[in-house]
C-alpha positions in Angstrom: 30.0 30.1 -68.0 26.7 29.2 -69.8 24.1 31.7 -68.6 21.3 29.4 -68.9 23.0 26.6 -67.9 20.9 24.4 -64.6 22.3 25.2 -61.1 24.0 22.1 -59.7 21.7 20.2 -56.9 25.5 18.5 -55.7 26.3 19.3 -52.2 29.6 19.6 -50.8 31.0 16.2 -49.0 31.9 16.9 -45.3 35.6 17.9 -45.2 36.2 15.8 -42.1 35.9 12.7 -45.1 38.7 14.4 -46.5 42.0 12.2 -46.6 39.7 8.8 -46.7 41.4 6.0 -48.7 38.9 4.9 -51.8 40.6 1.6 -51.8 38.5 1.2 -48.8 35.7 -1.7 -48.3 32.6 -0.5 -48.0 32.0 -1.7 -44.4 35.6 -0.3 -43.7 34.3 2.8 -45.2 31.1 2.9 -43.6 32.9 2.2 -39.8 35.8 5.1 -40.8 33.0 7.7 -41.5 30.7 6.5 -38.7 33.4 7.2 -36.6 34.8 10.4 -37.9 31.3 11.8 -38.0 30.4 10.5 -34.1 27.2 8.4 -36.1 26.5 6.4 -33.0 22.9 5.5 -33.3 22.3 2.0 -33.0 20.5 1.7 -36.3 23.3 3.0 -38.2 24.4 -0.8 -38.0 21.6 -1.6 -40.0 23.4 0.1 -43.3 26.5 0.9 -45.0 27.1 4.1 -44.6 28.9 5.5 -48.0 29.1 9.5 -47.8 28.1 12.2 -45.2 27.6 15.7 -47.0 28.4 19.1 -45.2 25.2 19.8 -44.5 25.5 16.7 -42.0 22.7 14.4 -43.9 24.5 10.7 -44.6 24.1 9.0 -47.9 23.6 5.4 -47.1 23.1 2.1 -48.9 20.9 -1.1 -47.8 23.0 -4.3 -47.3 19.5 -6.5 -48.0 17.8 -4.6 -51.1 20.8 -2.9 -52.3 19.0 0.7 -52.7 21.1 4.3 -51.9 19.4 6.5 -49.5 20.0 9.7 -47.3 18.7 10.9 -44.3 18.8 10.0 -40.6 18.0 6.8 -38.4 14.8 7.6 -38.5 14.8 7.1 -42.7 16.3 3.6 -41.5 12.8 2.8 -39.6 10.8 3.5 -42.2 13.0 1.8 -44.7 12.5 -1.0 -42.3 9.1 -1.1 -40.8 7.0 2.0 -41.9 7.1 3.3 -45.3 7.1 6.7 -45.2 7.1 9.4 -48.3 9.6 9.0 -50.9 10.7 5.9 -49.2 9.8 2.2 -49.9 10.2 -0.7 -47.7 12.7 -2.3 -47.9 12.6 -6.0 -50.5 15.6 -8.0 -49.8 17.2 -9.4 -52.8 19.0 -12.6 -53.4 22.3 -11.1 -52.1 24.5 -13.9 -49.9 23.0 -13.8 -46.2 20.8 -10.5 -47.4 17.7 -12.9 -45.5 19.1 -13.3 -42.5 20.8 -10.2 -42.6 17.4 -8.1 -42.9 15.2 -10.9 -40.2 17.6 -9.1 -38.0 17.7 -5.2 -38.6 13.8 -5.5 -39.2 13.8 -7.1 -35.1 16.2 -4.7 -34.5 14.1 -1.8 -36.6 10.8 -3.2 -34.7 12.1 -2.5 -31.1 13.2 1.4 -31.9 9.9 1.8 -33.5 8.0 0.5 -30.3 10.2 2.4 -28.2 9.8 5.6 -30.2 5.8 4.8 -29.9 6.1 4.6 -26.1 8.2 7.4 -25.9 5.7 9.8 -27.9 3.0 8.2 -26.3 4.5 9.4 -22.8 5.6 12.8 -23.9 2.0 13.7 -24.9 0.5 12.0 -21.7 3.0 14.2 -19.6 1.9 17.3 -21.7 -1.8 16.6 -20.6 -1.0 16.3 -17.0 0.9 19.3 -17.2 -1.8 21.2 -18.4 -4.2 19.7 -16.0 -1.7 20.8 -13.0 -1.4 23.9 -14.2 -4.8 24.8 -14.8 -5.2 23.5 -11.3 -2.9 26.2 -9.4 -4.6 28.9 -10.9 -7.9 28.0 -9.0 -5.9 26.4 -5.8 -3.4 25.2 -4.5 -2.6 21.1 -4.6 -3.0 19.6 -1.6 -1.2 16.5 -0.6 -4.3 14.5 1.0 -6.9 12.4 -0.2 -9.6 14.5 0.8 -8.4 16.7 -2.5 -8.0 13.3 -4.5 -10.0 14.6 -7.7 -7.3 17.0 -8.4 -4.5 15.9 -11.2 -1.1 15.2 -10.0 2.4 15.5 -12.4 2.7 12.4 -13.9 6.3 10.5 -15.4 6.4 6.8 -16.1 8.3 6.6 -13.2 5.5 7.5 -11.4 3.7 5.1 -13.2 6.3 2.3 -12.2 5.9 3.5 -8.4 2.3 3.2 -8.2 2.1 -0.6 -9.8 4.6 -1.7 -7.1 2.7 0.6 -4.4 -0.9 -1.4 -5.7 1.2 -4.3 -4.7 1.4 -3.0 -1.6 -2.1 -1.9 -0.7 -3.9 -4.8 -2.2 -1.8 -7.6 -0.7 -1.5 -5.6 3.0 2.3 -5.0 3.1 3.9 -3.0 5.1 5.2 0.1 3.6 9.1 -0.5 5.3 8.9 -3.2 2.4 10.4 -1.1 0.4 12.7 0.3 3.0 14.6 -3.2 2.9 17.6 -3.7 1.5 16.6 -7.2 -0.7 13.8 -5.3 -2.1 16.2 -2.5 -3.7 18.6 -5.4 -5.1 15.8 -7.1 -6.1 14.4 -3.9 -8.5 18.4 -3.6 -9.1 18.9 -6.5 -10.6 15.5 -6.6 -12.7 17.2 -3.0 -14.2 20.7 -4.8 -14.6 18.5 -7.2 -16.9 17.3 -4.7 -19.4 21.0 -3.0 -19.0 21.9 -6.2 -20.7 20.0 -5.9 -23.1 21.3 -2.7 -24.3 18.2 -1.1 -23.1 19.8 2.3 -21.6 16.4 2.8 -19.3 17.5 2.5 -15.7 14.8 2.4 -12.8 14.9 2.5 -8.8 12.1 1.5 -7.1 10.1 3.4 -4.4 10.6 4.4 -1.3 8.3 4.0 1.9 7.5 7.7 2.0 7.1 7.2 -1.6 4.5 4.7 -1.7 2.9 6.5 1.3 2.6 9.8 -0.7 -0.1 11.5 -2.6 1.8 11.4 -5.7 1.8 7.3 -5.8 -1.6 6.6 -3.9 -4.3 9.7 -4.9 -3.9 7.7 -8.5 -4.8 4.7 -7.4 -7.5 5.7 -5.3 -8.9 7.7 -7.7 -9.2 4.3 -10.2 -10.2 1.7 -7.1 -12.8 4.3 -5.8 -14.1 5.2 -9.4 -14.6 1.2 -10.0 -16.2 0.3 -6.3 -18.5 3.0 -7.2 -20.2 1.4 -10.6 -20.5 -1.5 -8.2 -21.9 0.0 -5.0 -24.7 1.6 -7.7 -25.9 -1.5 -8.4 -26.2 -2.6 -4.9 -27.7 0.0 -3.4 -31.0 -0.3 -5.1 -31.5 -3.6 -3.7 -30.0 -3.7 -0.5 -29.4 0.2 0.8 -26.3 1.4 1.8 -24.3 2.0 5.5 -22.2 4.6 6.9 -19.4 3.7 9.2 -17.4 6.6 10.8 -14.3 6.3 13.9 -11.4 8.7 14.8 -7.9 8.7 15.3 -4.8 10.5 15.7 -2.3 11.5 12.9 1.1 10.8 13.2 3.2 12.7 13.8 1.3 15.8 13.9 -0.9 14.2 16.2 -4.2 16.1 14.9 -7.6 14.5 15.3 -9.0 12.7 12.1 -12.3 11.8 11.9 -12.9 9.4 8.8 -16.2 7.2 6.9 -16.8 4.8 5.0 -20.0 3.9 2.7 -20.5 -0.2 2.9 -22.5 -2.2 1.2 -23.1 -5.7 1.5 -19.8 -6.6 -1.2 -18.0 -3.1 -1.3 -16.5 -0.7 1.4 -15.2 2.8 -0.1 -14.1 5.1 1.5 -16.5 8.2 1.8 -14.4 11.3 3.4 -11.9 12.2 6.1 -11.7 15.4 8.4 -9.0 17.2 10.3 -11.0 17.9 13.4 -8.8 20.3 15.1 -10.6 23.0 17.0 -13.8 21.4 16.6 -16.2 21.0 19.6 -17.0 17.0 19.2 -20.1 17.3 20.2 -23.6 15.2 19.3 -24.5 18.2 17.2 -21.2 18.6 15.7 -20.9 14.7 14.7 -24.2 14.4 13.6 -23.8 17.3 11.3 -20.5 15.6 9.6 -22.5 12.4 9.2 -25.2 13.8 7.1 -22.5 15.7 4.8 -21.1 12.4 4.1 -24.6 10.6 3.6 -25.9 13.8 1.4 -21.9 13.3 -0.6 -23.0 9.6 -0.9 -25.7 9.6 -2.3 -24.9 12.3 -5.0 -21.7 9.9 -6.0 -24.2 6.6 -6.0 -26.9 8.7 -8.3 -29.2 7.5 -5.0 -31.5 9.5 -2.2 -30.3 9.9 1.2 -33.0 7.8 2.5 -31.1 4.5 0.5 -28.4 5.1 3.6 -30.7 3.6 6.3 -28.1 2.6 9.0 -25.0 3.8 10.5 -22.7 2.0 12.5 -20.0 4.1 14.9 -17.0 3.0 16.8 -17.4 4.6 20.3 -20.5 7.2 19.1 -22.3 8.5 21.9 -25.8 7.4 22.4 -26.6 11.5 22.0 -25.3 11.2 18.4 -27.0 8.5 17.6 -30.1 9.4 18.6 -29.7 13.2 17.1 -29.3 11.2 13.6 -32.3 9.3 14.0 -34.3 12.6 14.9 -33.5 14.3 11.9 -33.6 11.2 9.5 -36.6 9.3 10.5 -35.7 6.2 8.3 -32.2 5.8 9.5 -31.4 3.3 12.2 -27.7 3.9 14.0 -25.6 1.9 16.3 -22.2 1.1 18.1 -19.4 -1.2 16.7 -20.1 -4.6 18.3 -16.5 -5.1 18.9 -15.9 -2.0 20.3 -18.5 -2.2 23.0 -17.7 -5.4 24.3 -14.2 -4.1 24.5 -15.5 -1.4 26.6 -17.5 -4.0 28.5 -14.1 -5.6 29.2 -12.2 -2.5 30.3 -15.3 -1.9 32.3 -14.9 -5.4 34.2 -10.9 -5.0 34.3 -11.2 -1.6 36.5 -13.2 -3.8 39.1 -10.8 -3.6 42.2 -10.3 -7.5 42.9 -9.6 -8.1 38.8 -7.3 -4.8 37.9 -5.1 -6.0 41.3 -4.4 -9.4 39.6 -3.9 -8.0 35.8 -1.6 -6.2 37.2 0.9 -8.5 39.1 0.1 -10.5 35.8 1.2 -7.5 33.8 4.6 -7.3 36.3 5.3 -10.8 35.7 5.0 -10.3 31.7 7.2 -7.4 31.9 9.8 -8.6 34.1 9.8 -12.0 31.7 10.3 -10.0 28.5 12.5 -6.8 30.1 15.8 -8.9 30.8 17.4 -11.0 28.6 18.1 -13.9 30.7 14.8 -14.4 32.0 13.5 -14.0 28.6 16.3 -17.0 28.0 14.8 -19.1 30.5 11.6 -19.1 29.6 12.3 -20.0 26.4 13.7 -22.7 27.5 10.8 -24.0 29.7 8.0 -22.6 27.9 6.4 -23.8 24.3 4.8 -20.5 23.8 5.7 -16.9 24.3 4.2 -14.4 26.7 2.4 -11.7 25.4 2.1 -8.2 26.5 -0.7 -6.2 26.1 -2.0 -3.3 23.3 -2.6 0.0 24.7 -5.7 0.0 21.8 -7.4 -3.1 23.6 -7.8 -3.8 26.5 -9.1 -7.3 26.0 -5.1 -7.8 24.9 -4.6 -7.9 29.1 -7.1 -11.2 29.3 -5.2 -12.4 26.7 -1.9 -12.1 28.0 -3.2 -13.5 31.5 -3.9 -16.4 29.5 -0.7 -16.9 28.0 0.3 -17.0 31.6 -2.2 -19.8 32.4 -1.2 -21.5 29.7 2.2 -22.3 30.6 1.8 -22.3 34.5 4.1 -25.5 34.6 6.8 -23.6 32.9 6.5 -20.6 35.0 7.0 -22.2 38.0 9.8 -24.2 36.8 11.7 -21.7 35.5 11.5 -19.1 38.3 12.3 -22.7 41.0 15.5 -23.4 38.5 19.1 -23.2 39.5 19.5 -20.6 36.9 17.5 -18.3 37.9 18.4 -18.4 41.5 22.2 -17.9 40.2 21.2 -14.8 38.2 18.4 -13.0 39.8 21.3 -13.6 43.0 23.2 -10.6 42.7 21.0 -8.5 40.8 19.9 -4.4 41.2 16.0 -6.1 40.4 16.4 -8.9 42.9 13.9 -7.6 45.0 10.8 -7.6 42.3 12.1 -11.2 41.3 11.7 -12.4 44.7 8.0 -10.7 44.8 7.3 -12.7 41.7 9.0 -15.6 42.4 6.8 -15.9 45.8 4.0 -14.7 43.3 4.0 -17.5 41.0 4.8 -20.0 43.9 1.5 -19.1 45.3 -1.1 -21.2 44.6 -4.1 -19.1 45.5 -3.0 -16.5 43.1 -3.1 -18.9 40.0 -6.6 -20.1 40.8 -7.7 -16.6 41.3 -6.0 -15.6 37.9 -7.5 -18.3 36.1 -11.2 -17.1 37.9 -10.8 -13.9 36.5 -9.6 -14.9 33.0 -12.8 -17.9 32.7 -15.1 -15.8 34.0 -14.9 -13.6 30.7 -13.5 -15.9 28.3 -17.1 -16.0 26.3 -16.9 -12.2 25.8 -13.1 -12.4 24.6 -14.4 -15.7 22.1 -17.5 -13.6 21.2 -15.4 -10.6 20.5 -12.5 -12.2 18.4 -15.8 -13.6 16.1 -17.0 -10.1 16.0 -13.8 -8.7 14.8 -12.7 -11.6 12.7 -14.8 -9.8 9.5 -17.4 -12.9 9.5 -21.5 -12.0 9.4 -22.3 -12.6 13.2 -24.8 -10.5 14.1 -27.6 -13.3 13.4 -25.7 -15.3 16.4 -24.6 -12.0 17.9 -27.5 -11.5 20.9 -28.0 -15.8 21.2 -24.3 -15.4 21.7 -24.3 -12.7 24.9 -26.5 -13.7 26.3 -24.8 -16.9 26.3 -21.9 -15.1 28.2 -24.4 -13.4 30.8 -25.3 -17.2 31.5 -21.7 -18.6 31.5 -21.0 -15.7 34.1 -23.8 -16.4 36.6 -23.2 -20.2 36.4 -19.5 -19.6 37.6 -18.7 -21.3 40.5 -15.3 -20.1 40.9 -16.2 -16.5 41.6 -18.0 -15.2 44.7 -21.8 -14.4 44.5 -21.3 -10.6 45.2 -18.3 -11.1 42.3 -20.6 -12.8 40.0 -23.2 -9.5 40.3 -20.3 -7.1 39.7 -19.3 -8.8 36.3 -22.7 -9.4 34.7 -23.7 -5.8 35.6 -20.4 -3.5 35.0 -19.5 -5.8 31.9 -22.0 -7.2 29.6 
């Protein structure tokens, strides 16, 4: 051996290629040693591969421009679509179908090379998230409410998928059991099954309920919507001032007392905070002091003073709250929900002896309508309309369904007079109560009473559904009570002492 002879730069051929026929074609060769060396990368398709050395790097030739190469599928990309270092692009030659035949590994090429992009793209994205999380835990822990809404959450493009189909939801108002339904799920199956088709191996199932629901899905989304109704409300609130709107409720199911508000201004409503009021003494002290950390957190986020929040407007406040707001901000002017207090108004008139005692044979007769399933039959038979029972949240929903009542009188009577009901209601465990209301709603007095109750407030419940109906009113809002007070005292169908009782317990 020739001391100063050049090492050899050849490298072994991979003995599984041992025992390969060399009479065989090129593309027989290239789909032998694909196979024998498990190459199953789409964009092997794209070449011909001719060798595979030991050291598990193919040797390859182009089908369009003719060149040998070596290296993996990601050599074929940039042979294709990004020339990369020691590797042109690729110039087809005149070689039979070598056009066509490169128009579709360059489409082919493309696609990997966008999907690669996306997938870096999302593997760096999920890295910063990461990061941001785990910086996160070492200060506090992440809670799962909005009120801790400015803290990152882990991110996937799942994720990402969830919350477009959740904006859907919370920007078109539908219900979250949406995506409980079982033509919802085929519906995201068979958009999946599409891309399946395709050979795309990505497969996706859409949300759940509690899903969409969750912090995960909606802080996100909040954090975007609230960030842009911010820029917006700073623009207002120079001109026209701001409002603070606050009202309670009850979680479910924990049940816990929430106390939440809302910054307005005259385009925009964001929401401002929300409190778990548990233990808390809700007194006028208590709420006026949750108030002004709200205004002083408004203003700070609207780069504004907290005299810019000039009026307040509070669902069921007390008139102590109220009034210990305007004593410690001078300029600020606060007052009860409109619809809300004629509600109360309402409830007020309903507990009036002579009016609850007809709501509620009127509530009886509702019930036993809806309760069984033949009378709920017949009536459908008779009636054009359906009854309606009441909401526990309004009370005005008892007027209401009083007259649904009066609206199909005629029917009523009919169908509790009919041969049907007389054959069912005949041998019966509740034939006593349907005899009570059949004698009920054969008694003529009762109806004209009824319909004296329900007219004498009917301007409150038309004022009321305007007031809640999200229209500017309050221009026509006193012109329009007083208007009821009027309607009340000119009512000839109630008694004078009646007539007293309604325009002083009610409006």
């Amino acid at each position: 051996m020739n001391p100063t002879a050049a090492p050899t730069t050849e490298r072994p051929q991979d003995k599984r290629l041992d025992g390969l026929d060399p009479a065989l074609s090129e593309a027989e060769r290239h789909a032998a040693i694909c196979k024998l060396c498990n190459l199953t990368d789409d964009l092997w398709d794209c070449v011909l591969v001719v060798d595979k050395k030991a050291d598990r790097q193919a040797v390859w030739k182009c089908p369009c421009c003719g060149e040998q190469k070596s290296g993996g599928p990601d050599r074929i990309l940039s042979h294709y679509v990004k020339e990369a270092k020691g590797l042109a692009l690729c110039k087809p030659k005149d070689f039979p179908g070598a056009m066509d035949k490169f128009a579709e590994n360059k489409k082919k090429c493309e696609k990997q090379w966008q999907f690669k992009k996306e997938k870096a793209r999302v593997k760096k994205r999920d890295a910063a998230h990461l990061a941001a999380l785990e910086a996160a835990k070492k200060t506090r822990q992440i809670q799962t409410t909005l009120e801790d809404a400015s803290q990152p959450v882990a991110w996937t493009p799942k994720d990402e998928a969830d919350q477009k189909w959740a904006q859907c939801c919370y920007e078109k108002n539908i219900p979250f059991e949406v995506y409980s339904s079982a033509v919802f799920r085929e519906a995201v199956d068979a958009t999946a099954h599409v891309f399946l088709a395709q050979g795309d191996e990505r497969k996706y199932v859409g949300p759940s309920a509690r899903e969409v629901a969750s912090d995960k899905v909606m802080v996100p989304i909040y954090n975007s919507v609230s960030g842009e109704i911010i820029e917006k409300q700073k623009r207002e609130v120079a001109l026209y001032g701001a409002c603070i709107t606050g009202d309670g409720c009850s979680s479910n199911p924990q049940r816990r007392p929430m106390v939440g508000g809302m910054t307005e201004t005259p385009s925009f409503v964001r929401y401002q905070n929300c409190i778990d009021a548990s233990g808390a003494t809700k007194n006028a002290d208590w709420t006026a002091d949750t108030i002004c950390e709200w205004i002083e957190q408004g203003a700070e986020e609207l780069d504004t003073t907290k005299e810019s929040y000039d009026l307040g407007i509070f669902d069921g406040a007390e008139a102590a709250t109220i009034d210990e707001l305007e004593d410690r901000m001078p300029w600020f002017t606060g007052g009860k929900c409109s619809p809300h207090s004629l509600d109360l108004g309402l409830e007020d008139y309903g507990k009036l002896e002579w009016v609850k005692s007809l709501l509620d044979e009127a509530l009886d007769l509702a019930k036993f309508i809806k309760n069984h399933q033949k009378s709920l039959f017949l009536w459908r038979k008779y009636a054009d309309h359906e009854v309606l029972l009441p909401n526990q949240t309004r009370f005005a929903t008892k007027f209401i369904m009083a007259g649904s009542l009066l609206q199909e009188k005629g029917a009523c009577k009919e169908m509790f007079n009919s041969k049907e009901f007389e054959k069912w209601i005949k041998n019966k465990s509740y034939k006593k109560e349907g005899r009570r209301l059949q004698a009920l709603v054969n008694n003529r007095e009762w109806w004209d009473r009824l319909e004296a109750v329900h007219d004498a407030i009917e301007p409150v419940i038309a004022l009321l559904r305007d007031t809640d109906g999200g229209k500017p009113i309050m221009g026509k809002f006193y012109f329009r009570m007083s208007s009821c007070i009027e309607a009340v005292r000119e009512d000839n169908n109630l008694s004078e002492a009646e007539r007293a009782e309604v325009v002083h317990d009610s409006v």
